[in-house]
py3Dmol code that shows the C-alpha trace and the ligand (Angstrom):
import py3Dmol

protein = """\
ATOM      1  CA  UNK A   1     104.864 138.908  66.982  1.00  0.00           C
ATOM      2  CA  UNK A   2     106.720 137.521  63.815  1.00  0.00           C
ATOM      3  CA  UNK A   3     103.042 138.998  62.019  1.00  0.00           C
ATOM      4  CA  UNK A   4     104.949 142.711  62.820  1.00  0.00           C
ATOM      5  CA  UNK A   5     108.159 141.208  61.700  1.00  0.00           C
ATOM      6  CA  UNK A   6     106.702 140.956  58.061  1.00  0.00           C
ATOM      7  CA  UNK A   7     104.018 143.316  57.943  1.00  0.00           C
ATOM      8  CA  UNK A   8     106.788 145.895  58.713  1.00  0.00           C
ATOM      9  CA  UNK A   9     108.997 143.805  56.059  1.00  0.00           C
ATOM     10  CA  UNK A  10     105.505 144.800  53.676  1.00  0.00           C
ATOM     11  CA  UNK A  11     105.456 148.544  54.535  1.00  0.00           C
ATOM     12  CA  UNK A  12     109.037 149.417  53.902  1.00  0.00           C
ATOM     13  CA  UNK A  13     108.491 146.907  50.449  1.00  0.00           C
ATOM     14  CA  UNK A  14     106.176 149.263  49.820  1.00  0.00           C
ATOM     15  CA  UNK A  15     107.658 152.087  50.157  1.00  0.00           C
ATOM     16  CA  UNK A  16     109.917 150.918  48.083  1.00  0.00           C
ATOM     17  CA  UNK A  17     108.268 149.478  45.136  1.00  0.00           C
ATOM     18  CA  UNK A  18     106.014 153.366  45.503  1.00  0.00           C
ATOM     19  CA  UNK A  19     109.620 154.897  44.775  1.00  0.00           C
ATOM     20  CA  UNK A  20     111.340 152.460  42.149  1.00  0.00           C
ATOM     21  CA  UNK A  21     108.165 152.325  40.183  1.00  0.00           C
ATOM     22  CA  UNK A  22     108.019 156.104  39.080  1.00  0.00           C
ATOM     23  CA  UNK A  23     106.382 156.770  36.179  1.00  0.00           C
ATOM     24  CA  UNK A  24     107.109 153.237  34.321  1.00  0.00           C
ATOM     25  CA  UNK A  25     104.785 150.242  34.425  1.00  0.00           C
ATOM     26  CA  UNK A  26     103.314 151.108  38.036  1.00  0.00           C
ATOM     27  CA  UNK A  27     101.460 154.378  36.502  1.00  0.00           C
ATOM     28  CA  UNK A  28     100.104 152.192  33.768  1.00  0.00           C
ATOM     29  CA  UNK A  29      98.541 149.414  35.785  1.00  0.00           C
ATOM     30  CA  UNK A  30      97.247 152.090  37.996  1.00  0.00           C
ATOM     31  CA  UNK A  31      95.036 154.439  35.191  1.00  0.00           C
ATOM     32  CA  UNK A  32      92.760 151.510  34.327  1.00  0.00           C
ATOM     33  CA  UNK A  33      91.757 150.837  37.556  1.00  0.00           C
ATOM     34  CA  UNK A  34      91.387 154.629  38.469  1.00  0.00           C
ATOM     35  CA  UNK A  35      89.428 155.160  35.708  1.00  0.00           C
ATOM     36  CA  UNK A  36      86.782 152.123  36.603  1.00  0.00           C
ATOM     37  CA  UNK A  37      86.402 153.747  39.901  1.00  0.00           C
ATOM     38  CA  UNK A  38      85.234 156.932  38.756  1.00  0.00           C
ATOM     39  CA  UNK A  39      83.482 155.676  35.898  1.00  0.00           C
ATOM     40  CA  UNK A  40      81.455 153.160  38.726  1.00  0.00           C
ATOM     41  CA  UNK A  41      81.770 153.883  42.044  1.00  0.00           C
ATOM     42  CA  UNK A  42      79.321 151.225  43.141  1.00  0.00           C
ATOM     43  CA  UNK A  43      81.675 148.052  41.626  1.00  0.00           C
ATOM     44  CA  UNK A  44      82.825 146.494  44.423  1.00  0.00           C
ATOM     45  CA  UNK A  45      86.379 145.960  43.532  1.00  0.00           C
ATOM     46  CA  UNK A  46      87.182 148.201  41.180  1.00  0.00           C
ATOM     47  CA  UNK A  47      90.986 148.201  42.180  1.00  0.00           C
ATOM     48  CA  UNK A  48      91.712 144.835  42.599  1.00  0.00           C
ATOM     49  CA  UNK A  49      93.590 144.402  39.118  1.00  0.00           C
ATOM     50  CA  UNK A  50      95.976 147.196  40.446  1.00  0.00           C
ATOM     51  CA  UNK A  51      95.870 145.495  44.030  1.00  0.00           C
ATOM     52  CA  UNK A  52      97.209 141.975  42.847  1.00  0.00           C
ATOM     53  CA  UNK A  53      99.789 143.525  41.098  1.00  0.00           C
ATOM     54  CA  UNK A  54     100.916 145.440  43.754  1.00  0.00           C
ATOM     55  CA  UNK A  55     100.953 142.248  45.882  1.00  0.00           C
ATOM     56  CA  UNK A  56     103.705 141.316  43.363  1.00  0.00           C
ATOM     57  CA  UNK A  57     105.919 143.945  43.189  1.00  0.00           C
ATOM     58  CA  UNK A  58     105.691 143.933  46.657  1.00  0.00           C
ATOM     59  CA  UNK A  59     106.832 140.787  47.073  1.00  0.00           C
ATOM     60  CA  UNK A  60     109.368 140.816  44.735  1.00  0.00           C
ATOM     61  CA  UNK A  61     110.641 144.270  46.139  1.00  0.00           C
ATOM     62  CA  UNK A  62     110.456 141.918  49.965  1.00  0.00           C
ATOM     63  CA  UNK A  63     112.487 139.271  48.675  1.00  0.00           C
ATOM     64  CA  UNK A  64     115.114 141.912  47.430  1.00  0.00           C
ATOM     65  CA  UNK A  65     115.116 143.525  50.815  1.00  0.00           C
ATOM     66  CA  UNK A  66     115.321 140.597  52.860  1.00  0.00           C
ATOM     67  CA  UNK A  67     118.419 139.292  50.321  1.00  0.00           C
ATOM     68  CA  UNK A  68     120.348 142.581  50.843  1.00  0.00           C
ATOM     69  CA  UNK A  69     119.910 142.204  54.357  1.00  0.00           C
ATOM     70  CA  UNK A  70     118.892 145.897  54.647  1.00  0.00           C
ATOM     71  CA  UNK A  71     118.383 146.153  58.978  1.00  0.00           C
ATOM     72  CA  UNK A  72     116.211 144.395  61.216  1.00  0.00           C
ATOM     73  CA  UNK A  73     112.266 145.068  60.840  1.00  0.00           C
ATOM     74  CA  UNK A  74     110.438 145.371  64.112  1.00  0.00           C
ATOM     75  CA  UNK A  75     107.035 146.921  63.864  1.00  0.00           C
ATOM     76  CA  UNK A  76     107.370 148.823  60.707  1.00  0.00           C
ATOM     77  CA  UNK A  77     110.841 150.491  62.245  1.00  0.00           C
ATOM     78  CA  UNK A  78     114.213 149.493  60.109  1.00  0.00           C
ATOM     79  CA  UNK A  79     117.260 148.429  62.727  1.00  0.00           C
ATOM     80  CA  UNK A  80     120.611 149.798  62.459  1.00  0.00           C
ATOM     81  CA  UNK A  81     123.158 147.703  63.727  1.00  0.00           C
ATOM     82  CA  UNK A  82     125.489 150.782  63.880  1.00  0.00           C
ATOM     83  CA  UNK A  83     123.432 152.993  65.259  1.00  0.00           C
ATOM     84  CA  UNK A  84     122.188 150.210  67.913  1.00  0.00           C
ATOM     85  CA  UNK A  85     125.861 149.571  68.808  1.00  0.00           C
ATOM     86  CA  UNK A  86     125.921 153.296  70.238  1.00  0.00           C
ATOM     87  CA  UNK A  87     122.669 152.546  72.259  1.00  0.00           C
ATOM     88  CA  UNK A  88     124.136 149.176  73.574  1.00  0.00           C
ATOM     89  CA  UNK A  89     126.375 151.679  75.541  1.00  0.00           C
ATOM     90  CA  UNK A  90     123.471 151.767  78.105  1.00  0.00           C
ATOM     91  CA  UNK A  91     123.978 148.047  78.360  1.00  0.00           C
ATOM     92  CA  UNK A  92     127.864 147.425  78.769  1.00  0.00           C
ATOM     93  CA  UNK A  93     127.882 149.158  82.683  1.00  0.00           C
ATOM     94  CA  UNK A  94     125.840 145.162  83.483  1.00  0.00           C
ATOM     95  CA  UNK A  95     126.389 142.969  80.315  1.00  0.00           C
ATOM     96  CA  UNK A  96     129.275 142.365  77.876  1.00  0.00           C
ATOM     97  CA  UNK A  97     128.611 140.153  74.530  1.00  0.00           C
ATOM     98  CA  UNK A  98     131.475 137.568  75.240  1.00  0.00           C
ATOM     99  CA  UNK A  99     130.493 134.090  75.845  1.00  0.00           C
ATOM    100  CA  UNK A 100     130.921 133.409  79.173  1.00  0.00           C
ATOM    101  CA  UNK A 101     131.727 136.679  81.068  1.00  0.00           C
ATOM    102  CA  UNK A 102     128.982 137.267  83.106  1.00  0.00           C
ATOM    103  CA  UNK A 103     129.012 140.973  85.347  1.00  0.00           C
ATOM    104  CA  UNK A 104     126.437 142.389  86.952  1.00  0.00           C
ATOM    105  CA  UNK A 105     123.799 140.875  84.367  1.00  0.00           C
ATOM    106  CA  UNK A 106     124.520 137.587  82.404  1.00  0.00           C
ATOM    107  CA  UNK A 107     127.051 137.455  79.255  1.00  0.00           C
ATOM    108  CA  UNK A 108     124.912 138.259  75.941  1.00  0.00           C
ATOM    109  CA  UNK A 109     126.620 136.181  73.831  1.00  0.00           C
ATOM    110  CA  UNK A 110     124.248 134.397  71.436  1.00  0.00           C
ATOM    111  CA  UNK A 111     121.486 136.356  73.074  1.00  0.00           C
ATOM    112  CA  UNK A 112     118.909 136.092  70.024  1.00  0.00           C
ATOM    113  CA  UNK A 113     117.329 133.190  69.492  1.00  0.00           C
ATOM    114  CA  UNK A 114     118.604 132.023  73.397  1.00  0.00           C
ATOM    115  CA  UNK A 115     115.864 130.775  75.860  1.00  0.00           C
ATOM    116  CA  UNK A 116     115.955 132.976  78.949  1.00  0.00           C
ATOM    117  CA  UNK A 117     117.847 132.208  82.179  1.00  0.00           C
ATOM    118  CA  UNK A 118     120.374 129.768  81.036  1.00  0.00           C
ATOM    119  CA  UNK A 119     123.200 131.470  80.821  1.00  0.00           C
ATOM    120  CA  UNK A 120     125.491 128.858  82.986  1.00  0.00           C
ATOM    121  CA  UNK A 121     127.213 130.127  86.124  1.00  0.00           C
ATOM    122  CA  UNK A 122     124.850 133.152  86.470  1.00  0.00           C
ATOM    123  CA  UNK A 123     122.454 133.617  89.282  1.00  0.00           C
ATOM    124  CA  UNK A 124     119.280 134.369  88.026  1.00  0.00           C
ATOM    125  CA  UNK A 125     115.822 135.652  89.274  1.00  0.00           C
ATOM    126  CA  UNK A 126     113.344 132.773  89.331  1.00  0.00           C
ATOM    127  CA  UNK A 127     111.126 135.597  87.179  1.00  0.00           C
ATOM    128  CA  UNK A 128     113.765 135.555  84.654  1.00  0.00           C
ATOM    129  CA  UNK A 129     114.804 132.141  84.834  1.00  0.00           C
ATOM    130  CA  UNK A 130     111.089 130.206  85.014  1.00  0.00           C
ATOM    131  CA  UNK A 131     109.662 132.582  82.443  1.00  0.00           C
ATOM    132  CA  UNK A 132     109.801 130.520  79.512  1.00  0.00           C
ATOM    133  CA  UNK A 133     110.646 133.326  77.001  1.00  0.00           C
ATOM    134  CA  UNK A 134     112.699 132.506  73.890  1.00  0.00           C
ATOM    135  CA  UNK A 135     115.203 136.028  73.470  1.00  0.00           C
ATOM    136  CA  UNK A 136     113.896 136.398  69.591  1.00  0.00           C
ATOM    137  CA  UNK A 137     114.226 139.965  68.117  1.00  0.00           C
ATOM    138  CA  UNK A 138     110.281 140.866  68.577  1.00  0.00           C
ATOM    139  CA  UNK A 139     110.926 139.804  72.553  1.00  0.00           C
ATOM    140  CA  UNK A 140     113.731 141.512  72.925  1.00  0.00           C
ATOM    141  CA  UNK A 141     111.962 144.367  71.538  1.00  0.00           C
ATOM    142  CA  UNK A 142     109.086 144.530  73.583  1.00  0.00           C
ATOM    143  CA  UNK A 143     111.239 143.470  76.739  1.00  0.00           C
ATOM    144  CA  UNK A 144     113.949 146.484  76.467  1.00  0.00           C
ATOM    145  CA  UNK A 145     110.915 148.935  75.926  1.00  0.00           C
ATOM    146  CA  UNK A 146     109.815 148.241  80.023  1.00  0.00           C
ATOM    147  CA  UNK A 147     111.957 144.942  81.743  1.00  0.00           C
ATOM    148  CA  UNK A 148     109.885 145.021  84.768  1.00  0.00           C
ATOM    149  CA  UNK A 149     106.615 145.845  82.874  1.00  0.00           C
ATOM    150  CA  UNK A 150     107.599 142.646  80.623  1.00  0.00           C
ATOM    151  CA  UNK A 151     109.306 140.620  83.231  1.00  0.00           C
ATOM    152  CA  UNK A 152     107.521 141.243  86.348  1.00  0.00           C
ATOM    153  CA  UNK A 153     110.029 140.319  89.591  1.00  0.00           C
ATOM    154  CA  UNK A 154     113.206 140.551  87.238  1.00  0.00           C
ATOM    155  CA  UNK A 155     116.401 141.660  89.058  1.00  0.00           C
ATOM    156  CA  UNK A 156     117.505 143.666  85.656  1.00  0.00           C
ATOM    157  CA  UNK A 157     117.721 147.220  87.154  1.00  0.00           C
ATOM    158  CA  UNK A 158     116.805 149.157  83.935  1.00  0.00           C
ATOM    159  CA  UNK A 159     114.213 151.097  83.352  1.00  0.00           C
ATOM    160  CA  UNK A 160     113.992 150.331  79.618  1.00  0.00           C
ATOM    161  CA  UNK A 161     114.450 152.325  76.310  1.00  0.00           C
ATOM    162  CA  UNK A 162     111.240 154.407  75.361  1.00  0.00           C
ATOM    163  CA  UNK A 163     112.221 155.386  71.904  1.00  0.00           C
ATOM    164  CA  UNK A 164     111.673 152.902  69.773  1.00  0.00           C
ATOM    165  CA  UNK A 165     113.567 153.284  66.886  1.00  0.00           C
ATOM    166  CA  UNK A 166     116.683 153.547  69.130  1.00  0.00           C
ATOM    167  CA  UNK A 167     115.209 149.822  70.783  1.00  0.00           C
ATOM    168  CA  UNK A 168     115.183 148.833  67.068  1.00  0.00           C
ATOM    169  CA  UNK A 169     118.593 149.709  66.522  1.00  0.00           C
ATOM    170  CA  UNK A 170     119.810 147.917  69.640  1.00  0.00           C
ATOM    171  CA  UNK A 171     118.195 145.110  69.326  1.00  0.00           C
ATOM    172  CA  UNK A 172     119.493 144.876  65.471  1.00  0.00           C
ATOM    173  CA  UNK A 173     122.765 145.616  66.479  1.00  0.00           C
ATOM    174  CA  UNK A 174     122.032 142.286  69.267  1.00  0.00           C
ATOM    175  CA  UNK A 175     121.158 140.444  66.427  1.00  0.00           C
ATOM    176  CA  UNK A 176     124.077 141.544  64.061  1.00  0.00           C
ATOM    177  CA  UNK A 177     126.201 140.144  66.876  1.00  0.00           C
ATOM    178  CA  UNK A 178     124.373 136.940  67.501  1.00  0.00           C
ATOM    179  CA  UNK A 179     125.371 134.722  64.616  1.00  0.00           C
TER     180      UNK A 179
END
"""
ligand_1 = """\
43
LIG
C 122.021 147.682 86.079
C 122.499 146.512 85.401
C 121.837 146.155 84.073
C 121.696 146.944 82.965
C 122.086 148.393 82.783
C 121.106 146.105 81.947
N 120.881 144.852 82.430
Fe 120.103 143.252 81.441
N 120.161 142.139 83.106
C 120.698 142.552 84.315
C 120.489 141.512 85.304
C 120.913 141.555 86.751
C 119.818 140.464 84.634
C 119.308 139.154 85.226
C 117.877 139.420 85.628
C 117.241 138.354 86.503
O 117.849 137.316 86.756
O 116.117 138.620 86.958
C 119.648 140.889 83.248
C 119.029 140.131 82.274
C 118.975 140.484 80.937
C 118.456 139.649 79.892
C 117.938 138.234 80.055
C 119.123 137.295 79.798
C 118.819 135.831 79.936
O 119.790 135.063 79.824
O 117.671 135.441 80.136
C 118.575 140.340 78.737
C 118.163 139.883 77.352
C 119.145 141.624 79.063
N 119.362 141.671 80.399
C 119.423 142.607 78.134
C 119.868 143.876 78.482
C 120.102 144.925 77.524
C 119.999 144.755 76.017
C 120.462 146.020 78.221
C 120.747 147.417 77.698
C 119.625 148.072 77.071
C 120.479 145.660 79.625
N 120.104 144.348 79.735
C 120.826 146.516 80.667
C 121.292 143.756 84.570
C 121.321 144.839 83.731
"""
view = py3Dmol.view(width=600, height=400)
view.addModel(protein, "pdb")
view.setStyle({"model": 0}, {"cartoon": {"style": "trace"}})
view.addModel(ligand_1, "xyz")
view.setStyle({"model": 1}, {"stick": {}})
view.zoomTo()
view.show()
């Protein structure tokens, strides 16, 4: 699951470097290698100049993105914490964020990066307590979408978030609150 994690971090790079390269150097490094390809359509890599330095901007352009901590990337979707805050509002009836208060569902306090079912004091499902998952953001993710479809024999009464850019932005906004 981390392999989504980055190959979404590589799309929206992408995207990026696509927009912030305009006209400059990106056009230039791009003629040559259109040219070769009409000029011999049979080569067998006629873009790869162009490729490997695309592989570097991109790169570069990830490294930015990751270091202005620009959302949560879960499968090619950006998080918003903010927005994800709103849809956490569908949580709050069973779960609260402070450490120790545990309602109808345990406290998510710390939830990312937590291994399931050990939230102390709370009563747990043996489905969610023996299942061995590790709450990281790609779980959580894929949990939220369908509990019971993930977590077969859970007690969690929810029938899960379908949209999955809202999922993103919850589960960001989990994260933003989980350090
Ligand atoms: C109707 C009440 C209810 C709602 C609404 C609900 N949950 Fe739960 N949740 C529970 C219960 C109960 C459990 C414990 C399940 C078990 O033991 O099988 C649980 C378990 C969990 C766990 C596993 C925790 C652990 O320590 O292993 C996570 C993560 C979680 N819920 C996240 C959420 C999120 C995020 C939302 C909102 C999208 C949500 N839940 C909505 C009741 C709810």
């Amino acid at each position: 699951m981390k392999r989504n994690f980055l190959m979404g971090a590589a799309a929206v790079a992408g995207l990026m470097t696509l927009s912030a390269c305009g006209g400059g150097a990106g056009s230039d490094a791009n003629a040559p290698a259109a040219e070769e390809t009409a000029a011999a359509p049979a080569a067998e890599e006629p873009a790869a100049p162009a490729e490997g330095e695309a592989t570097e901007a991109t790169d570069a352009a990830a490294t930015e993105t990751a270091d202005a901590g620009a959302g949560l990337q879960l499968a090619g979707l950006t998080g918003d914490p903010a927005k994800g805050e709103k849809v956490f509002a569908l949580c709050r009836s069973c779960h609260v964020l402070e450490e120790g208060v545990n309602r109808v569902g345990p406290s998510l306090y710390n939830v990312v990066g937590r291994k399931s079912g050990t939230v102390a004091g709370f009563s747990y499902s043996d489905a969610n307590k023996n299942s061995g998952v590790t709450w990281t953001t790609d779980v959580l993710f894929e949990y939220l979408k369908d509990p019971k479809g993930f977590m077969p024999g859970t007690k969690m009464a929810f029938p899960g978030i379908k949209n999955d850019q809202d999922r993103a932005n919850l589960v960001a906004y989990l994260e933003s609150q989980s350090k």
